[in-house]
C-alpha positions in Angstrom: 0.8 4.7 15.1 1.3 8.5 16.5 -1.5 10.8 15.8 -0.5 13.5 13.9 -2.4 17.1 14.0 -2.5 20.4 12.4 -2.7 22.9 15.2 -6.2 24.4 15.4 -6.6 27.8 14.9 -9.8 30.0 15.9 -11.6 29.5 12.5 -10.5 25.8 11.7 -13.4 23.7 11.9 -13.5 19.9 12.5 -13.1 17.5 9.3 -12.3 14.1 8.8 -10.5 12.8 5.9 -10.6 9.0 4.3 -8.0 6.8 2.5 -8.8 4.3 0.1 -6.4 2.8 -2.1 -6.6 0.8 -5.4 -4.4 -1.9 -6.1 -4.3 -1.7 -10.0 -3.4 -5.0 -11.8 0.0 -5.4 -13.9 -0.2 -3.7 -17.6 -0.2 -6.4 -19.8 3.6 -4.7 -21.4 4.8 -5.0 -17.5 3.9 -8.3 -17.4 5.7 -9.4 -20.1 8.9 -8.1 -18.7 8.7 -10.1 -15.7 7.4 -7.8 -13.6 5.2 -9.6 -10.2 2.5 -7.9 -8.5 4.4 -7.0 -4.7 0.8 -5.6 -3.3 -1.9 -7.9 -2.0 -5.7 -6.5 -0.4 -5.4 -8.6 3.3 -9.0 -7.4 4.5 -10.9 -4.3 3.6 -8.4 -2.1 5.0 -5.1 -3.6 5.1 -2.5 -4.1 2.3 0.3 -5.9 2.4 3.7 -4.9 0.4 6.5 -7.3 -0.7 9.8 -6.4 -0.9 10.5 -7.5 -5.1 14.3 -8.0 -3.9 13.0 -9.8 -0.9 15.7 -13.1 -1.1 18.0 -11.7 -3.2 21.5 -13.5 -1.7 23.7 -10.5 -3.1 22.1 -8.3 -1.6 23.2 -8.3 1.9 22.1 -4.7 3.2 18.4 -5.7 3.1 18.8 -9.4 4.5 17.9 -8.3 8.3 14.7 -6.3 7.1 11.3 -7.0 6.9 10.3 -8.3 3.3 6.7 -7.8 3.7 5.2 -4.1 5.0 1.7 -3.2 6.3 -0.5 -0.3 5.2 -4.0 0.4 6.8 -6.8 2.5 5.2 -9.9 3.4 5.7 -11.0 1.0 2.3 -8.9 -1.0 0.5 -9.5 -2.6 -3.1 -7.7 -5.1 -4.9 -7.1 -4.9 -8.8 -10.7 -7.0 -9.1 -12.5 -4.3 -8.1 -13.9 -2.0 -10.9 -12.8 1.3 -10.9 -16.7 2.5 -10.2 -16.3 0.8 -6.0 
C-alpha cells in the first residue's frame, strides 16, 4: 500500500494518527428484512468485506471481481465488543 504524505512545511510538526474500526451488529428492524452482516473482525487489525451480491448469476458485470475485500487498521473490533474497548 503507497504511503501517502502531506508535504511538510516549516512549522508542521510530526504526529501520528490511528484507525480503529467498529463492526456494529445488524439492528434488530434490518434483520428482519433479510439483511446479512457482509463485515467480519479476521485478527485485531484486519476486516474482511463481502460483496452482498457476491453470486448473484444475473449480475454478470461483477462475476470476475473479488467478492471478499481487505481492510487493515491499527485495531479492529467486532460487533461483540462493547462500545467502552
Amino acid at each position: 500500500m503507497p504511503n501517502y504524505k502531506s508535504p511538510k512545511t516549516d512549522n508542521s510538526k510530526s504526529q501520528q494518527l490511528t484507525v480503529v474500526v467498529r463492526i456494529r451488529p445488524l439492528f434488530d428492524h434490518e434483520a428482519e428484512k433479510g439483511a446479512s452482516k457482509i463485515a467480519r473482525k479476521a485478527d485485531n487489525k484486519m476486516v474482511l468485506l463481502q460483496d452482498p451480491t457476491a453470486g448473484d448469476p444475473v449480475d454478470i458485470l461483477r462475476a470476475k471481481r473479488a467478492q471478499e475485500k481487505k481492510y487493515v487498521f491499527d485495531w479492529a473490533f467486532d460487533e461483540d465488543s462493547p462500545q467502552e474497548d
